[in-house]
N, C-alpha and C positions, 0 to 999 in steps of 0.2 A: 642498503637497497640492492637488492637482485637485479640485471639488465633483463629488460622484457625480452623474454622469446621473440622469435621471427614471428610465429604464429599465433601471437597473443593478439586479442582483444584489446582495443582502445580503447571501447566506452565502458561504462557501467552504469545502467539504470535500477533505480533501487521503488519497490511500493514503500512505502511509507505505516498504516498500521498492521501489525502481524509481523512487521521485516527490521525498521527500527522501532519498533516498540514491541514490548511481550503481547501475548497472544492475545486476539480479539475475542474468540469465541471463548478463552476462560473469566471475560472481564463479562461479558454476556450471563455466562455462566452463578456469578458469582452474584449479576445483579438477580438473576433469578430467583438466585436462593433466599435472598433478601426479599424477595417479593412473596414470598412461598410457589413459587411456581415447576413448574416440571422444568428441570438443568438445563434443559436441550431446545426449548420454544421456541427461542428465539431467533435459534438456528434453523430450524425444521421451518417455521415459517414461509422466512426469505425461500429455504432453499424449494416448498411445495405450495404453497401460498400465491395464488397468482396476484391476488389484492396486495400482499404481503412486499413481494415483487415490485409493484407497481408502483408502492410507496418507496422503495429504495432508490427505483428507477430515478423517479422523477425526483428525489433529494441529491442523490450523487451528479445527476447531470442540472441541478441549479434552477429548476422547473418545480419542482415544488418547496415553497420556505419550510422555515425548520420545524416552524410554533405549527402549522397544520400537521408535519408530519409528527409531529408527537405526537399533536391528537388524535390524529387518526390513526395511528400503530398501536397507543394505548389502550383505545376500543378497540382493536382486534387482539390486543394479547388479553384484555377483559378486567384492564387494571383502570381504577376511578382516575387516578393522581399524576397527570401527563407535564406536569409543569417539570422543566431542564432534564425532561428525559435523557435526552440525546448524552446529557454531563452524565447523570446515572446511570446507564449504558456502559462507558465509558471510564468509567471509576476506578476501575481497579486495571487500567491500562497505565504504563511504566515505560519509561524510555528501555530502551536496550543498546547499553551506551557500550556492549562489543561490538555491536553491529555500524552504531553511529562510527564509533572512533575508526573501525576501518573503513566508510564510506570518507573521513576525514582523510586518513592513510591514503589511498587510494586517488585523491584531488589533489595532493599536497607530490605525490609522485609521476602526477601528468596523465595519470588516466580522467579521461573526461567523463564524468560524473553527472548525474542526473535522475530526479525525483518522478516517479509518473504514480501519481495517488488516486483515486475513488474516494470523492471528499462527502464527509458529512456536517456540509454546512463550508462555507470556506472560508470561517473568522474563527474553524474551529481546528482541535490538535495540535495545527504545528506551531511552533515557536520558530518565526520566520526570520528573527535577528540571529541564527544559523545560519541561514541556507547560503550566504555570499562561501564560508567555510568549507560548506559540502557538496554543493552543486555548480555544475558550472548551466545547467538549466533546471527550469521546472511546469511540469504539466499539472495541472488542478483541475479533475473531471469536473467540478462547478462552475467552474472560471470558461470553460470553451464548451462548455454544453453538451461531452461525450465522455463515454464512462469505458471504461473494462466491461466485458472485452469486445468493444468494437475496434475493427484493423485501425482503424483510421487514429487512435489516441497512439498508438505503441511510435506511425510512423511518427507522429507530431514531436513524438519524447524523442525517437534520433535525432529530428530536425531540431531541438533544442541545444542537443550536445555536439552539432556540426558535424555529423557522422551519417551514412548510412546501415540501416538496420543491422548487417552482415559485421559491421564494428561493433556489434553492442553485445553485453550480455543484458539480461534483466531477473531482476529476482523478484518473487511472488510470492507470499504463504499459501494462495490459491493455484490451485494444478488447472483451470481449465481460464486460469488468467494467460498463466504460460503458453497453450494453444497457439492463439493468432502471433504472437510475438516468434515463435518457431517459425513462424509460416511465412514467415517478413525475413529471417533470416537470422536473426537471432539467436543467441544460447542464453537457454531458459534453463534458471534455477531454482530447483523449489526449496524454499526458504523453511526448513525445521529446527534448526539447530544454528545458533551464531556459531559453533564452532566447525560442524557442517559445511556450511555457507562459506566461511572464512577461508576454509582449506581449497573446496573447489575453485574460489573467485582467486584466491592465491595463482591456483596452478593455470586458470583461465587468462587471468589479466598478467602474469608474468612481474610479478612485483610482491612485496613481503608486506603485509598488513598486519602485523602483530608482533 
């Protein structure tokens, strides 16, 4: 173990799919192809789609169930067969156990650790007989009824890990998650590469994760 810098970072708040898991929009992708559909639909939806939108909205913030939001994202991507979408969505998503095992590194050497996810569904993804390992908090956009990126989730994830914003890093696979968390005080990571990611939170957090 490296002595943390003077100017190191105490917390670490980590998203959850895209950050320790492989990429979301390839597992998207992949269901696509399997549907015969255009690679990118799914994406391009959410991201122009205000109907589209609206269904994520109100699934990530715990406002709409899961079994409507299949059905109703399946008629708008124009597919008959809406039954465990959300699992086939989601299929060809993978832990990303560089990322996990320095989220463990990192709690195991006193940096205070914490989870702030945009949940689809909250019985779904994580494997929660983890988290005493990883986290010393955790925010679940379904569970408190706000999602990314409104300001009000980033302060809630400091307040989980007994810190002010200004202690925290946060990492995101999404660049306009990172926004408001800058703006609370934050050092925002954008999350490409576990090897990336590992190096800056490295030189961020003042401790050796690998």
């Amino acid at each position: 173990m490296t002595p943390a810098k003077s100017d190191s970072r105490a917390g670490l708040i980590v998203d959850f799919g895209g950050v320790l898991t492989t990429n979301v929009f390839a597992s998207f992708r992949a269901f696509c192809a399997a549907e015969q559909l255009d690679p990118d639909l799914i994406r391009d939806r959410f991201m122009t789609d205000p109907s589209a939108f609206e269904l994520l909205d109100g699934l990530e913030t715990g406002r709409l169930a899961e079994s409507a939001f299949e059905a109703r994202l399946a008629a708008l991507l124009g597919i008959e067969d809406h039954a465990a979408l959300i699992d086939r969505l989601f299929e060809a998503i993978r832990p990303d156990f560089a990322m996990v095992e320095a989220v463990r590194q990192a709690k195991s050497l006193g940096v205070k650790t914490g989870l702030l996810s945009n949940s689809w569904g909250v019985g779904r993804m994580y494997d929660r007989a983890q988290f005493p390992e990883l986290f010393v908090g955790v925010v679940i956009s379904g569970e408190i009824g706000i999602r990314k990126p409104d300001p009000r989730i980033y302060a809630l994830a400091a307040e989980s890990v007994n810190l002010p914003p200004q202690e925290c890093v946060f990492v995101d696979d999404l660049v306009h998650n990172l926004e408001p968390a800058r703006a609370l005080g934050m050092i925002g990571v954008h999350h490409i590469s576990a090897d990336q990611t590992i190096y800056e939170l490295e030189e961020l957090l003042g401790v050796v994760l690998r």
